[in-house]
N, C-alpha and C positions, 0 to 999 in steps of 0.2 A: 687628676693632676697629671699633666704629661714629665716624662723621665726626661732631662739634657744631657747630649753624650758630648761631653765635653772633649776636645779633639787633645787634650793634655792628662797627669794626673793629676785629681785635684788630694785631698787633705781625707782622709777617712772620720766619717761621725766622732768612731770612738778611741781618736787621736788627739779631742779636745775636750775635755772635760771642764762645760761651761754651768758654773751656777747661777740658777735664776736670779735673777735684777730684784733688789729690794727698793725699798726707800724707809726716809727714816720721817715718820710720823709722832714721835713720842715714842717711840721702839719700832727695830727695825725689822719689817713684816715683807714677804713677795709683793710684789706689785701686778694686779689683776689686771681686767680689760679694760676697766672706770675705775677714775677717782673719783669717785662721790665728796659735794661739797669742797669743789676745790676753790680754793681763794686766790685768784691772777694777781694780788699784792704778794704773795708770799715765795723764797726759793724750794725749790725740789731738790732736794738731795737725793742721791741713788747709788749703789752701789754692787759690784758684782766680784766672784775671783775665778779669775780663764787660768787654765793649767795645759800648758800643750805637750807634747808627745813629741819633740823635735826630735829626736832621735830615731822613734822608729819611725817617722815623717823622712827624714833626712835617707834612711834604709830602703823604704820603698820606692823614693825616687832615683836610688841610687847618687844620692851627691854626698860627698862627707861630712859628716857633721859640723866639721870646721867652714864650711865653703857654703853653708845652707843657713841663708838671713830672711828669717820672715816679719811682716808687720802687724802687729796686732795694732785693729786700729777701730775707734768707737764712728759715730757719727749721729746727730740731734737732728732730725725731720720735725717740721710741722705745717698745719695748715691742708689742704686738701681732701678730698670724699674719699678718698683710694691711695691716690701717688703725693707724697709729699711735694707742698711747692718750693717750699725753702728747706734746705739742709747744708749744715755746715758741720766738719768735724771737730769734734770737743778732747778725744783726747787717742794718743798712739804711741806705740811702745815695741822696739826692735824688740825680735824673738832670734835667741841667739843660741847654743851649746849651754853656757852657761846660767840662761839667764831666760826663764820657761813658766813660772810661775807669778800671776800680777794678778792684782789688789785693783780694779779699778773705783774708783772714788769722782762722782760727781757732781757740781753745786751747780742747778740751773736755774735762770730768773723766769720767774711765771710770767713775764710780760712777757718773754718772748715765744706762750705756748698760744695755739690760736686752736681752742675746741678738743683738739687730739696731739699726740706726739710720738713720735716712734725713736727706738734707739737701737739703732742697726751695729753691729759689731760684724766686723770683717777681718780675717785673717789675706794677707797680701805677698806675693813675692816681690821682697823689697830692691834686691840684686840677683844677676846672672849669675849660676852658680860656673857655668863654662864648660861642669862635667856634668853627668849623670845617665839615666836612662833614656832609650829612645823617645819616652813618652813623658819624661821630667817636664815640667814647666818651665821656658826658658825666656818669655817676658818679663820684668820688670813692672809692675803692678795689676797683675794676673791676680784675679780672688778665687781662691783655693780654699776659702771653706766663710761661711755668712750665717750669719743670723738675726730675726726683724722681729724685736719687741713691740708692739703696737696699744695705747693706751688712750681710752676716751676721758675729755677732762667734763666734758659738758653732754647729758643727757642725750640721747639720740631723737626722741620727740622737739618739735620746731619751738624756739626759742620767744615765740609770740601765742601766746590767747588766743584761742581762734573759736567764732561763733557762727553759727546759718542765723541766716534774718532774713523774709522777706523782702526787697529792695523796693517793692511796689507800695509795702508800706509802712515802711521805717525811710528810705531812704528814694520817692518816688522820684527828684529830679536827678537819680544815676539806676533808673530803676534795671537798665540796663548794664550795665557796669557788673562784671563776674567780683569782685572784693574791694573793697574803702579801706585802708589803716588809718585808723584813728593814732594823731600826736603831735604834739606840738614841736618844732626844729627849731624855736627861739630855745628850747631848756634842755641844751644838750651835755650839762653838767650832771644831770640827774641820772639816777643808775636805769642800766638800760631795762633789767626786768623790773616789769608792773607799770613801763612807759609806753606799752604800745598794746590796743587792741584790734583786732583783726576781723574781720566781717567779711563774708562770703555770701554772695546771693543763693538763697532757699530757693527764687525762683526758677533757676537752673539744677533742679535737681539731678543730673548727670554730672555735673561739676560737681555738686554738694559730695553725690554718694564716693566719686573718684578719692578727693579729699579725704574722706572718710576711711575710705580703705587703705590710703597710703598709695595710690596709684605714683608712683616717682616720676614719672613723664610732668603730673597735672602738677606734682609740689616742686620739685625743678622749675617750673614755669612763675608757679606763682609764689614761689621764696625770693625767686630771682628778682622777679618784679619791685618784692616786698623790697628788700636790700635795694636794689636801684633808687627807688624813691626816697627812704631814710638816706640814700650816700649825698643824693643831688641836692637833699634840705641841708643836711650838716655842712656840704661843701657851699650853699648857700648862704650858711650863716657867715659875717664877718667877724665874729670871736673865736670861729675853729682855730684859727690858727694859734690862738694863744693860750689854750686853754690845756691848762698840765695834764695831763693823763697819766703820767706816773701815779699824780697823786690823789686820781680817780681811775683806776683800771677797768672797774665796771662801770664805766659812764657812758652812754652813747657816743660820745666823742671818743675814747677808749676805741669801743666797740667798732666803729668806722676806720680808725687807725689802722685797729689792725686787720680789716677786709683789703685796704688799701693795698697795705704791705703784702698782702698774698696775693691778691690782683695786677698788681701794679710793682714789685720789686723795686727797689733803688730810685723810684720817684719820687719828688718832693712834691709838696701840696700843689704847686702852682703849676707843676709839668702837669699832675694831675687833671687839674680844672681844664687846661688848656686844650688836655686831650678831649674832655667831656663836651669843649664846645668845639672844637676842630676836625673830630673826631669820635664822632656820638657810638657809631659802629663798636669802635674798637674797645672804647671806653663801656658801651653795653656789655658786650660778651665778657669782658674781665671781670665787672661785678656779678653779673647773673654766675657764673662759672665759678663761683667760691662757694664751697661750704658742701654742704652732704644735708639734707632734710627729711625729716619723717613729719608727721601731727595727727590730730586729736580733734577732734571736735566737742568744744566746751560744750 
């Protein structure tokens, strides 16, 4: 890990005294790296309490205590293999002289988690304090001190079945063809796991063994593919559009939603489509470019 010298002061470790992020399950327990068995109908509740040290904070940058306004401020990531694509802040709270110790409390809706979710807290300088030391922080939403909860909701192994089969004779008119997914894009109400099986040609045993090993170059390629072709059926069906997903969260239709929303931000179905035929490029690299894959060879 490289060291940052940041050209201000920032906030000392042990000036905030932050307790691990729970959540409430039936009792409320730390919150690990996996949720196992997590259900996208249901909310996440979670909860933490940040105690800060404003004063001796306020001492070492030299501003007075009275003049030194920080932000305690939460924020919800999700979606992406590494860097969140969507983050929005959930909740914030002036850090003042009198006013240092906070309770945070939050209710999130599982539709909006996609695989993984992170809950980054940031301590911020909310205002110019006008005085202090040569080396005080003197912007205005400068972060002075962070921290990045990171939690998986869905298994790191690929979300599909995947088997080697000869293609020469199981499947001799693709005999050439490196994988088939087997599924139908008329039943896209149906939940997504145990609707799709996956097949790799054996006859390429260098593909196979890649596969096998987790090579990320080879499951990169052919996840991406995978999701490309389920995006292009369900946006080919003409009931996508109407088809509740609230009140089927794990439904392929579900499931597509929300690749969309983390590929696609702030597009509606039809800007969508439009890009996939005007736009094939563009619309490729945003679907292949979601999600993180490992797998397995059934």
């Amino acid at each position: 890990m490289t060291a940052i010298a940041y050209p201000y002061l920032r906030i000392d470790p042990a000036e905030v005294m932050a307790d691990p992020w729970t959540i409430d399950d039936g009792g409320w327990r730390v919150i690990g790296e996996y949720l196992p068995d997590w259900d996208y109908a249901s909310e996440l509740r979670v909860r933490r309490r940040v105690r800060v040290d404003h004063a001796n904070i306020a001492k070492r940058f030299g501003i007075p205590p009275g003049d030194l306004r920080l932000a305690l401020v939460v924020t919800f990531g999700t979606g992406g293999a590494r860097e969140d694509r969507l983050r929005r802040r959930v909740w914030a709270q002036d850090v003042v002289a009198d006013e240092t110790d906070f309770e945070i409390d939050l209710l999130l809706d599982g539709l909006d988690i996609a695989q993984r979710f992170s809950l980054r807290t940031d301590i911020l300088l909310a205002s110019p304090a006008g005085v202090g030391s040569p080396l005080a922080p003197k912007q205005p939403g400068l972060r002075l001190w962070d921290e990045m909860l990171r939690v998986r909701t869905e298994p790191d192994e690929a979300r599909f079945p995947i088997e080697a089969l000869a293609f020469s004779q199981h499947f001799p008119d693709h005999r050439n063809a490196p994988w088939i997914l087997e599924w139908t894009p008329a039943q896209i109400e149906e939940d997504f796991e145990g609707a799709f099986r996956l097949f790799i040609n054996d006859d390429f045993r260098d593909f196979v063994s890649k596969v096998s090993l987790g090579d990320a170059t080879i499951l990169k390629l052919l996840m991406g593919g995978v999701r490309l072709q389920i995006v292009r059926g369900v946006l080919g069906n003409e009931e996508f559009d109407a088809v509740p997903t609230e009140e089927s969260p794990l439904s392929i239709a579900a499931a597509v939603r929300r690749w969309l929303a983390l590929a696609f931000p702030g597009e509606d179905i039809a800007a969508v489509r439009e890009l996939a035929v005007y736009s094939p490029a563009k619309f490729e690299a945003g679907i292949s470019g979601v999600g993180e894959e490992a797998a397995a060879i059934a």
